[in-house]
FIKOLZA-1660 file (N, C-alpha, C; in steps of 0.1 Angstrom, whole numbers, plus 5000, padded with zeros to 4 digits):
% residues 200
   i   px   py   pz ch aa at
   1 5008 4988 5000  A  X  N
   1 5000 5000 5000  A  X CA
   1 5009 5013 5000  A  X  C
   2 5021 5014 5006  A  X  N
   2 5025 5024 5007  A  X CA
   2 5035 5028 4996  A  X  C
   3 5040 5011 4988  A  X  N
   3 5047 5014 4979  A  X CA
   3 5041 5019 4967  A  X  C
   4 5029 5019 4968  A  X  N
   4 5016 5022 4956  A  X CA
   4 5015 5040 4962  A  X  C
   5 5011 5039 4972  A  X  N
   5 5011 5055 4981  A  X CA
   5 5026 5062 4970  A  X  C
   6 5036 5060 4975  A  X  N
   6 5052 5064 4971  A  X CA
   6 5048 5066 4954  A  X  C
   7 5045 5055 4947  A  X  N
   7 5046 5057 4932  A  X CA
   7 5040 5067 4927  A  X  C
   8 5024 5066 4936  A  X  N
   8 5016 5079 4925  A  X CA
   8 5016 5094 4932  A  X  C
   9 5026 5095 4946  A  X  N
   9 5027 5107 4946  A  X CA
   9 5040 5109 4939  A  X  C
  10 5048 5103 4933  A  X  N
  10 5062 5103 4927  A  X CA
  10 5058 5105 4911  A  X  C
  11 5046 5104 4906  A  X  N
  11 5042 5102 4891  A  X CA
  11 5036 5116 4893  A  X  C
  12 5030 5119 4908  A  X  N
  12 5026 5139 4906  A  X CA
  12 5035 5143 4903  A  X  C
  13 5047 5142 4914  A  X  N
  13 5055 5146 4915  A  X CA
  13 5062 5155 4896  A  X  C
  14 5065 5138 4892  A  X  N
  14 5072 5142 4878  A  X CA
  14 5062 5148 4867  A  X  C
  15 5048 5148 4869  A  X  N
  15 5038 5154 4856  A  X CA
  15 5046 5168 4859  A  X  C
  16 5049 5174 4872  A  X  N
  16 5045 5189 4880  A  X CA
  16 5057 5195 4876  A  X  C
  17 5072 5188 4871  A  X  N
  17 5084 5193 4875  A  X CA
  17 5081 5203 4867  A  X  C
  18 5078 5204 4851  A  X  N
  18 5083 5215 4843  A  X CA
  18 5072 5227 4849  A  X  C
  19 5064 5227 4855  A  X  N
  19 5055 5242 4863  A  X CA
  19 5060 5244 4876  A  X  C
  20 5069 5235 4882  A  X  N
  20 5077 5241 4889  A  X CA
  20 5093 5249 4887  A  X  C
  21 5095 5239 4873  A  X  N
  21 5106 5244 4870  A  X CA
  21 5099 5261 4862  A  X  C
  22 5093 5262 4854  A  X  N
  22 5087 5277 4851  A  X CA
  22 5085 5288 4865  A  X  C
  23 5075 5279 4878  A  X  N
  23 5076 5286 4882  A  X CA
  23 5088 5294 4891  A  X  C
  24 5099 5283 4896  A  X  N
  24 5110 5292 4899  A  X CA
  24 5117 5297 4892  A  X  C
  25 5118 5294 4879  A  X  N
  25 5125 5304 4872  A  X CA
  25 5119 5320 4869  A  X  C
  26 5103 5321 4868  A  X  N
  26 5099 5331 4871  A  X CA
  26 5099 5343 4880  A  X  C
  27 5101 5334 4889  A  X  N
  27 5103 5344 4903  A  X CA
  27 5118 5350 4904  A  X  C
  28 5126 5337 4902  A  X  N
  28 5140 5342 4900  A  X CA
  28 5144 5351 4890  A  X  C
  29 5139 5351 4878  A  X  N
  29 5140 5365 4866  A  X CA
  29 5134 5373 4874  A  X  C
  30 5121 5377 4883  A  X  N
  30 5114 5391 4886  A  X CA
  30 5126 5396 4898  A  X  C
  31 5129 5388 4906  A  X  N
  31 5144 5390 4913  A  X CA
  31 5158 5396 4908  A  X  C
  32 5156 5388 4895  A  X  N
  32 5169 5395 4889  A  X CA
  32 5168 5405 4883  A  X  C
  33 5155 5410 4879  A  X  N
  33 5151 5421 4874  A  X CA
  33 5153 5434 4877  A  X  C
  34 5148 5433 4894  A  X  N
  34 5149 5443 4898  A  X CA
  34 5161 5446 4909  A  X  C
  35 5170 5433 4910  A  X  N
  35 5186 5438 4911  A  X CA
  35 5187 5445 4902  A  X  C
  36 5189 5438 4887  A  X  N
  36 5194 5449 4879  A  X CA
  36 5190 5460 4879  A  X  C
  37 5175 5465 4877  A  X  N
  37 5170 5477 4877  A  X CA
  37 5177 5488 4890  A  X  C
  38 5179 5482 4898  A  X  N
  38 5181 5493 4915  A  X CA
  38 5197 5491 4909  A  X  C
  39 5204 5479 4906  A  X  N
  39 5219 5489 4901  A  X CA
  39 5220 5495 4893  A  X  C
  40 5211 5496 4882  A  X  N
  40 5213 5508 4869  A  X CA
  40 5209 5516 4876  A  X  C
  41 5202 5519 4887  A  X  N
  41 5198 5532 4898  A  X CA
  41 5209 5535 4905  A  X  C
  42 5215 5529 4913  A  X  N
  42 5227 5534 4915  A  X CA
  42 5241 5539 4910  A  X  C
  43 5241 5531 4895  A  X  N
  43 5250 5540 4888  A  X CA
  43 5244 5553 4887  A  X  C
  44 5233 5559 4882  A  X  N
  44 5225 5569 4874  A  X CA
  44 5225 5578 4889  A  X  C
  45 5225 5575 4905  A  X  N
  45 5221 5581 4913  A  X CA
  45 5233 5585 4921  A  X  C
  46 5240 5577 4916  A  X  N
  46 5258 5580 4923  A  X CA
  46 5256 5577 4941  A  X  C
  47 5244 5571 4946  A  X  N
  47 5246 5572 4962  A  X CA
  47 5260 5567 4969  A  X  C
  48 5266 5557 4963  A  X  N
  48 5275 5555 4966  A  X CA
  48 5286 5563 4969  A  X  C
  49 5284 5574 4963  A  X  N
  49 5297 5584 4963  A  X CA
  49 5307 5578 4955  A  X  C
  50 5309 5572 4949  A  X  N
  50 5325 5566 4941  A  X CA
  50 5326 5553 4947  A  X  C
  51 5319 5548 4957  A  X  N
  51 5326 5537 4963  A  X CA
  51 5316 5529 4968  A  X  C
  52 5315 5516 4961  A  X  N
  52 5326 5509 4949  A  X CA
  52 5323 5517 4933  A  X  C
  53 5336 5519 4930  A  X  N
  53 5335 5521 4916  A  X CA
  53 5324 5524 4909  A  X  C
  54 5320 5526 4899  A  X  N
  54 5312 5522 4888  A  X CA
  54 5311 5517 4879  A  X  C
  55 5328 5512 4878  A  X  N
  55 5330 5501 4867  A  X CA
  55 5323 5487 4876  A  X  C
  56 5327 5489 4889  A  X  N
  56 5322 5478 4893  A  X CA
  56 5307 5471 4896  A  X  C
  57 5299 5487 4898  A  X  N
  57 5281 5484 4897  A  X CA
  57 5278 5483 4884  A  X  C
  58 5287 5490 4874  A  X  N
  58 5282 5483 4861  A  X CA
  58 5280 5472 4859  A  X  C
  59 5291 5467 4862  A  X  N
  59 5298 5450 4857  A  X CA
  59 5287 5443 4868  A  X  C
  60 5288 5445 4877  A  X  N
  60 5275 5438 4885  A  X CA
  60 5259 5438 4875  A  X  C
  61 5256 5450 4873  A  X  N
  61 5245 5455 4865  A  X CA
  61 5244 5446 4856  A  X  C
  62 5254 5442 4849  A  X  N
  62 5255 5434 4836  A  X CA
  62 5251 5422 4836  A  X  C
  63 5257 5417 4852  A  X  N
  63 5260 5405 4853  A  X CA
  63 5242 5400 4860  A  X  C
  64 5239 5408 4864  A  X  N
  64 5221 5405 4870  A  X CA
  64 5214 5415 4855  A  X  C
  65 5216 5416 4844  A  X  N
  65 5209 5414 4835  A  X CA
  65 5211 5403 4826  A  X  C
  66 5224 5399 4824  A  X  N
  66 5224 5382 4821  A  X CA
  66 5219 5371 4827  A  X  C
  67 5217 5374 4840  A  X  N
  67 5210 5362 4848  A  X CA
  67 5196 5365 4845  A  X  C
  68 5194 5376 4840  A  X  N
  68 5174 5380 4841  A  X CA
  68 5172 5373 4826  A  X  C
  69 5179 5370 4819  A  X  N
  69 5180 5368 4802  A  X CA
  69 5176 5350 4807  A  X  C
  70 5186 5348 4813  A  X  N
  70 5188 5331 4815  A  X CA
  70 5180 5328 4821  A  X  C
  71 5173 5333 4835  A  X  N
  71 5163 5324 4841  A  X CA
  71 5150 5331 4836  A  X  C
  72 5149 5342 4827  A  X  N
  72 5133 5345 4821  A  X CA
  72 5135 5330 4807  A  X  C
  73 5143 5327 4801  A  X  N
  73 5147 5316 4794  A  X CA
  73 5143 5303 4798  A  X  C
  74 5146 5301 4813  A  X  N
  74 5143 5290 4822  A  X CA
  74 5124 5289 4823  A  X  C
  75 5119 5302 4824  A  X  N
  75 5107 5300 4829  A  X CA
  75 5096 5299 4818  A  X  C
  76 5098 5305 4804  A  X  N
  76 5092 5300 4795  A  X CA
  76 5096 5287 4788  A  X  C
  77 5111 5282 4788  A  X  N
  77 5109 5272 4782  A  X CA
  77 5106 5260 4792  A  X  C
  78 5101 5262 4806  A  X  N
  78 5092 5250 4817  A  X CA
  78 5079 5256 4815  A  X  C
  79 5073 5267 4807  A  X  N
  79 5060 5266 4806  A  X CA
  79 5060 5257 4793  A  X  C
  80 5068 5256 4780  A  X  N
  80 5070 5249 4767  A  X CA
  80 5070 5236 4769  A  X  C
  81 5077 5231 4781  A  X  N
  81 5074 5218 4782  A  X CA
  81 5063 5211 4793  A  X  C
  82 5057 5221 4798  A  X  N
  82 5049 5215 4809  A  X CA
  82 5034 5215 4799  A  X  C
  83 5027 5201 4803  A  X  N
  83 5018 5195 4800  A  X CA
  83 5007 5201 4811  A  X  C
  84 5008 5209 4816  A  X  N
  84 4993 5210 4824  A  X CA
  84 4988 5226 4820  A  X  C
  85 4990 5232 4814  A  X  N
  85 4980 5244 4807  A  X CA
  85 4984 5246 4793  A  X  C
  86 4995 5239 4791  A  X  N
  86 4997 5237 4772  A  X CA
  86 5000 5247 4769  A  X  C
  87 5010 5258 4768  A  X  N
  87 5010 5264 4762  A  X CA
  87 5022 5264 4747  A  X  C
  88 5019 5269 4742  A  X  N
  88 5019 5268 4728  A  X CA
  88 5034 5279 4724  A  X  C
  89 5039 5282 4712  A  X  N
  89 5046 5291 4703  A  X CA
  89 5039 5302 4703  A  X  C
  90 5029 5306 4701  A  X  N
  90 5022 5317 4701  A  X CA
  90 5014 5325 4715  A  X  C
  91 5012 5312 4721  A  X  N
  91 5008 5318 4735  A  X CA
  91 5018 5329 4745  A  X  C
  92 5033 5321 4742  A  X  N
  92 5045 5324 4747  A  X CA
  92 5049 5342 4739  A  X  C
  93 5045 5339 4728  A  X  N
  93 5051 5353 4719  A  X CA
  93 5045 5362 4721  A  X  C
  94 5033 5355 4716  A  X  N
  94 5022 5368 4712  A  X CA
  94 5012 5374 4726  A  X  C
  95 5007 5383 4724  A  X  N
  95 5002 5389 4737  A  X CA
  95 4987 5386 4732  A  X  C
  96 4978 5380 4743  A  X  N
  96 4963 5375 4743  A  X CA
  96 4962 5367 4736  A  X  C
  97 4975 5354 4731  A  X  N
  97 4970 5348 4723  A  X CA
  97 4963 5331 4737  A  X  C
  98 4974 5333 4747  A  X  N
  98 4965 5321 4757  A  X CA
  98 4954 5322 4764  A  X  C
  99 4945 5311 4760  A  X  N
  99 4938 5308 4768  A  X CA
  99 4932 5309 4782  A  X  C
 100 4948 5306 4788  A  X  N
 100 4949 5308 4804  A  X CA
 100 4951 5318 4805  A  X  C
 101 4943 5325 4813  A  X  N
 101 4948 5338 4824  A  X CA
 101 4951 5350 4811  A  X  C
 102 4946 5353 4803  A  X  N
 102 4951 5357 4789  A  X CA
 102 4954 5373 4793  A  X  C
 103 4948 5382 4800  A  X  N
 103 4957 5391 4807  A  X CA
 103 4970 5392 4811  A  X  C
 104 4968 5385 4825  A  X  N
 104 4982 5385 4831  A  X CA
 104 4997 5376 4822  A  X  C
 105 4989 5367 4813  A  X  N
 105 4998 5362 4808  A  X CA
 105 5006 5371 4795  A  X  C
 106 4995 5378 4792  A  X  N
 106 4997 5387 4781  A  X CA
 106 5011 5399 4790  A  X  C
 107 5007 5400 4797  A  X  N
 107 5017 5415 4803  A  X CA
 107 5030 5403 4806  A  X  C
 108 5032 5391 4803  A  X  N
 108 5042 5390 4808  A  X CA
 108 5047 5387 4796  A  X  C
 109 5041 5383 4785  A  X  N
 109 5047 5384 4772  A  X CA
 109 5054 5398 4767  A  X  C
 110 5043 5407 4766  A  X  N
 110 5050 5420 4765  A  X CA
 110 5063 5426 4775  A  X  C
 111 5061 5422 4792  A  X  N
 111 5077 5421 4797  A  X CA
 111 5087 5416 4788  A  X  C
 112 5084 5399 4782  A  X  N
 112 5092 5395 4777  A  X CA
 112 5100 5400 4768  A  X  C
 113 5097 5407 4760  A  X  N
 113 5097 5416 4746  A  X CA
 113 5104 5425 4752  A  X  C
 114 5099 5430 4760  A  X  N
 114 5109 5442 4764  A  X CA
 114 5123 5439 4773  A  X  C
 115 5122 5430 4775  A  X  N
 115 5137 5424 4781  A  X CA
 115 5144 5421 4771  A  X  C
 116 5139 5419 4760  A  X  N
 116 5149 5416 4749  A  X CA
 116 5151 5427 4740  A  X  C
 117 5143 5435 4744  A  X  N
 117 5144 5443 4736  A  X CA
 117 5160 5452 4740  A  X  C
 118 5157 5459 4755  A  X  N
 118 5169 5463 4760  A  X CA
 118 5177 5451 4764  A  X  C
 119 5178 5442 4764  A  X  N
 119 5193 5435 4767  A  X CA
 119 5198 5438 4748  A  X  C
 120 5188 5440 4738  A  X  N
 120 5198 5439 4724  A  X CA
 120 5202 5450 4724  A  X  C
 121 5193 5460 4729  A  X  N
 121 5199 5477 4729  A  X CA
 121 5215 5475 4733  A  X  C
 122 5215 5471 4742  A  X  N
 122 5233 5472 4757  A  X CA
 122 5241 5462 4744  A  X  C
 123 5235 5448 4741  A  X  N
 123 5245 5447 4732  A  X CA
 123 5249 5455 4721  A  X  C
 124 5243 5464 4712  A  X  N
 124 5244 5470 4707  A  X CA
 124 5254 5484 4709  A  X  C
 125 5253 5489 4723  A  X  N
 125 5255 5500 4722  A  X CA
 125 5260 5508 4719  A  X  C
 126 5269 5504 4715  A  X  N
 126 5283 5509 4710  A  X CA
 126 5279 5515 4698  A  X  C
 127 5268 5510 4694  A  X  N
 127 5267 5506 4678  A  X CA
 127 5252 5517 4675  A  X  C
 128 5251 5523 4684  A  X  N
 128 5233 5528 4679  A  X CA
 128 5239 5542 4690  A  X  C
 129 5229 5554 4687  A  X  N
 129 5233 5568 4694  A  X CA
 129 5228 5565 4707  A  X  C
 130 5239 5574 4713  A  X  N
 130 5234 5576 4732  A  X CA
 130 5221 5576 4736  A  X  C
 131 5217 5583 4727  A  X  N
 131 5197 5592 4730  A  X CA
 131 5192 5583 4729  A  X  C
 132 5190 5570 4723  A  X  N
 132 5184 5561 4714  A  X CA
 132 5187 5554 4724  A  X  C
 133 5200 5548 4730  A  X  N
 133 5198 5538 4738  A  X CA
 133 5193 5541 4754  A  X  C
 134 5194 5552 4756  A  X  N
 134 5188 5557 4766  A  X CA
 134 5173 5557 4769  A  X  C
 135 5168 5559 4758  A  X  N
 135 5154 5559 4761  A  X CA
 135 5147 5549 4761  A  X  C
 136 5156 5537 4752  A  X  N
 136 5151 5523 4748  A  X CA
 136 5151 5518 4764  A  X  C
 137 5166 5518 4772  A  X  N
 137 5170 5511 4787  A  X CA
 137 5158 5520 4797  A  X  C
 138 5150 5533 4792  A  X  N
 138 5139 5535 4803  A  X CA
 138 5126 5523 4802  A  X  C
 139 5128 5518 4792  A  X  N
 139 5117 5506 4793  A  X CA
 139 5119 5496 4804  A  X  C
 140 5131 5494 4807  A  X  N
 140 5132 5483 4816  A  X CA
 140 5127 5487 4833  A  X  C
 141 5119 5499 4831  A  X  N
 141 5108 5503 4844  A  X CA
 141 5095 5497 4844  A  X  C
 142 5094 5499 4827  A  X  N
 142 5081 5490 4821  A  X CA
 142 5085 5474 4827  A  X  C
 143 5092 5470 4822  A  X  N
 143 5099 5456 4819  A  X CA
 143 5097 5449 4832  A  X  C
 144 5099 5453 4846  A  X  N
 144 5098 5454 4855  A  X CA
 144 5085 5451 4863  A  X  C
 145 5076 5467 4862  A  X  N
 145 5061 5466 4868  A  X CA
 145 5057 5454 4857  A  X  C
 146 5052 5451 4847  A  X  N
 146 5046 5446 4838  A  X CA
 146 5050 5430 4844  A  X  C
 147 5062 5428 4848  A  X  N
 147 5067 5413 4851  A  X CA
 147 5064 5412 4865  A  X  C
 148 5058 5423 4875  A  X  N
 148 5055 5421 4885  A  X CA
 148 5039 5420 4885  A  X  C
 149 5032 5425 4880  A  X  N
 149 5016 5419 4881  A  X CA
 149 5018 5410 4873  A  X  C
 150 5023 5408 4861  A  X  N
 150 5020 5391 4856  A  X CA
 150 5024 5384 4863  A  X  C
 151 5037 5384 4878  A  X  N
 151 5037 5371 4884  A  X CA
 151 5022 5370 4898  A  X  C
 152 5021 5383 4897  A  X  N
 152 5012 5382 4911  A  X CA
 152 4995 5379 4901  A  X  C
 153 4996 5381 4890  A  X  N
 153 4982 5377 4890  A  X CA
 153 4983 5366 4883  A  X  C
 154 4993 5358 4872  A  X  N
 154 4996 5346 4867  A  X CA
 154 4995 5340 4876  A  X  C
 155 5008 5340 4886  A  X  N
 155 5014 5331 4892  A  X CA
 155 5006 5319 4904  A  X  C
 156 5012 5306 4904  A  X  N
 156 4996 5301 4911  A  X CA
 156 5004 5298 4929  A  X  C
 157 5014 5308 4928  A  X  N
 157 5020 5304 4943  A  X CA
 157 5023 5323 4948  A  X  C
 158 5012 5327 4942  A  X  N
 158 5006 5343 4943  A  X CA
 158 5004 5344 4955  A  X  C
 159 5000 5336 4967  A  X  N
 159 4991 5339 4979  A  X CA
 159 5003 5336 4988  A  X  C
 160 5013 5329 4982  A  X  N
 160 5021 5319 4989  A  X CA
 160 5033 5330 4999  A  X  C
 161 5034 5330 5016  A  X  N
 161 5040 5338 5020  A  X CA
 161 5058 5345 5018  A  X  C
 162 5062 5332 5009  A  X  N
 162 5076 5341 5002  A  X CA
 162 5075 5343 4989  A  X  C
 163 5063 5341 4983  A  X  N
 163 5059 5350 4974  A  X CA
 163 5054 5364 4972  A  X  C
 164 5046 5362 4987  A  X  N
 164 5047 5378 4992  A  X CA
 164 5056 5386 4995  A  X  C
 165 5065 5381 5001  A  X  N
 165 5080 5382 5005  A  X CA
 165 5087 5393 4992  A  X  C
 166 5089 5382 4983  A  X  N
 166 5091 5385 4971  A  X CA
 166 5089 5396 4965  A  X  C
 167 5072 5400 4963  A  X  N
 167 5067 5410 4958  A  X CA
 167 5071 5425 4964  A  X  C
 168 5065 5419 4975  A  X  N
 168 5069 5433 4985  A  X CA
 168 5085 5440 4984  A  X  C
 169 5095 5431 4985  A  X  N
 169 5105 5433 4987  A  X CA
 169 5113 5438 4977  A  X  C
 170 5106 5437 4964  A  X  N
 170 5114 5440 4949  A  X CA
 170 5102 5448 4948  A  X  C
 171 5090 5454 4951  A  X  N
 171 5086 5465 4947  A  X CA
 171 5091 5479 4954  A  X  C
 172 5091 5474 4971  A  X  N
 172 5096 5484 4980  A  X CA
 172 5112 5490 4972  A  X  C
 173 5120 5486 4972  A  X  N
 173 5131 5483 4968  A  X CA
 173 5135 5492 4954  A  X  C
 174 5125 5485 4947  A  X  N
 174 5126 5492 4931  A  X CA
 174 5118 5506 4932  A  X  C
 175 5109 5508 4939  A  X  N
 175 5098 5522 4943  A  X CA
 175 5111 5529 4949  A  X  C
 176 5118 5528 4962  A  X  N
 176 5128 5534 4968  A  X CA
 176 5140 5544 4961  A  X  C
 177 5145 5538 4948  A  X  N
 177 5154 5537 4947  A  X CA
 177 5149 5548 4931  A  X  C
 178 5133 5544 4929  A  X  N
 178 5135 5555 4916  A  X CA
 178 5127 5564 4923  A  X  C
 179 5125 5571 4937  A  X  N
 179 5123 5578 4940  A  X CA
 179 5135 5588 4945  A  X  C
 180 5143 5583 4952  A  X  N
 180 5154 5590 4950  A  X CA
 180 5162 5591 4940  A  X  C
 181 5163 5583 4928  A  X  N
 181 5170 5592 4918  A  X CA
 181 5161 5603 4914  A  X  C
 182 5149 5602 4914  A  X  N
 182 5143 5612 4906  A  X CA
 182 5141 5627 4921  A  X  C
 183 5144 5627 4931  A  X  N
 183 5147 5637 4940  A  X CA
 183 5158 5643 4937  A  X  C
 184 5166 5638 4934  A  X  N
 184 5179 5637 4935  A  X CA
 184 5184 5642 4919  A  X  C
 185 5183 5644 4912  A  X  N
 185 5182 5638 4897  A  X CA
 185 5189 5657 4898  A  X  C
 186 5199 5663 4892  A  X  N
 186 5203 5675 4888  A  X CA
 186 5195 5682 4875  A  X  C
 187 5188 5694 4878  A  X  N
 187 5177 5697 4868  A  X CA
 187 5191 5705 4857  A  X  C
 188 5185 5699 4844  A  X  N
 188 5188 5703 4836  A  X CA
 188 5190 5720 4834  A  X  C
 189 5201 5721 4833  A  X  N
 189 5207 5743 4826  A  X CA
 189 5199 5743 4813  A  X  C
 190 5191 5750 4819  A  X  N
 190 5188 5756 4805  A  X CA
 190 5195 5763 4793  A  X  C
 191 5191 5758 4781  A  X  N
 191 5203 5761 4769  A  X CA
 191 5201 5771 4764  A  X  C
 192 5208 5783 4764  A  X  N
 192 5214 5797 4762  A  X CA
 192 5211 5798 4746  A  X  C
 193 5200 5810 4738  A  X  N
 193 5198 5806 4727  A  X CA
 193 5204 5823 4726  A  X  C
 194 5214 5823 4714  A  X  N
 194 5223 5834 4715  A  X CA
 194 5215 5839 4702  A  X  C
 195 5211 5855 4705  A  X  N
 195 5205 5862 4695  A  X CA
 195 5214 5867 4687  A  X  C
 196 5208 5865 4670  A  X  N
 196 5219 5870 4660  A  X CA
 196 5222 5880 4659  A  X  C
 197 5233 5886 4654  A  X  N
 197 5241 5903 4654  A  X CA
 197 5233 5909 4643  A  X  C
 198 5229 5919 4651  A  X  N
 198 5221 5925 4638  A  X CA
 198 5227 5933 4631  A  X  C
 199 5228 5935 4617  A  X  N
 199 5232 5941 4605  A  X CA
 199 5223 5956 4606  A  X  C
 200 5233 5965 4607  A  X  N
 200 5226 5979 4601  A  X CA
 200 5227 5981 4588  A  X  C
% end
């Protein structure tokens, strides 16, 4: 009896791995998200004063937007292989095309897009004008809220108390941090428009 007990909680077990495996990779991308987001705030806010570097919160910056690349990677391709809401090529791309939850899943497609969008901008950068990549890397605010209600209204471990954890902790955090750059933020000199020499 128990060895029958053992098998078919071990056959849940394995139907479940790939929605477990999406779901922590999900959580761990919204994590990594908004590390990266609060260090691109710290470069841009200077709190540190110089110290550590800012080669060095760059290179950190970099390094928790590569990990948000790899485990948002992780969490669609465990929704691609998990058999219990099917999701499809198009459900994953396109926005409203699933069935399930077709909202909240939609906002996380459009996060998705935008994660890729600015991770190709930074590879790029070198390669495309300052202004242009600047305004592209302000999406990753979008990128951010958008990946935080699709996990709280997607997500089926939403209620769950380090899920709360979670939320709270990367919203407080990410709210904190673009509130003081934007206190803090040096208002732009206005640009001096020199009147032409007039001709008698």
């Amino acid at each position: 009896m128990l060895a029958l007990i053992s098998s078919a909680q071990a056959a849940i077990v394995s139907e479940q791995t790939w929605w477990f495996v999406a779901r922590v990779g999900g959580i761990a991308a919204l994590v990594l998200t908004a590390l990266s987001v609060g260090w691109g705030l710290f470069l841009s806010s200077k709190i540190w004063d110089g110290r550590p570097t800012a080669a060095w919160l760059n290179a950190l910056h970099r390094w928790f937007s590569a990990l948000t690349v790899v485990f948002t990677g992780v969490h669609v391709a465990g929704l691609a292989l998990d058999d219990y809401v099917h999701f499809g090529v198009t459900d994953i791309l396109i926005p409203g095309a699933s069935d399930w939850k077709p909202i909240p899943v939609a906002l996380g497609v459009v996060s998705l897009h935008l994660l890729l969008v600015v991770w190709g901008s930074s590879l790029a950068m070198k390669r495309i004008p300052r202004r242009w990549w600047k305004r592209i890397h302000l999406s990753s605010y979008a990128m951010f809220w958008l990946g935080l209600v699709h996990g709280v209204t997607a997500g089926t471990d939403a209620g769950h108390p380090a899920a709360i954890a979670v939320w709270a902790s990367t919203t407080l955090g990410v709210t904190y941090l673009t509130l003081y750059r934007a206190l803090t933020a040096r208002p732009r000199r206005p640009s001096t428009i020199r009147s032409a020499p007039s001709h008698s």
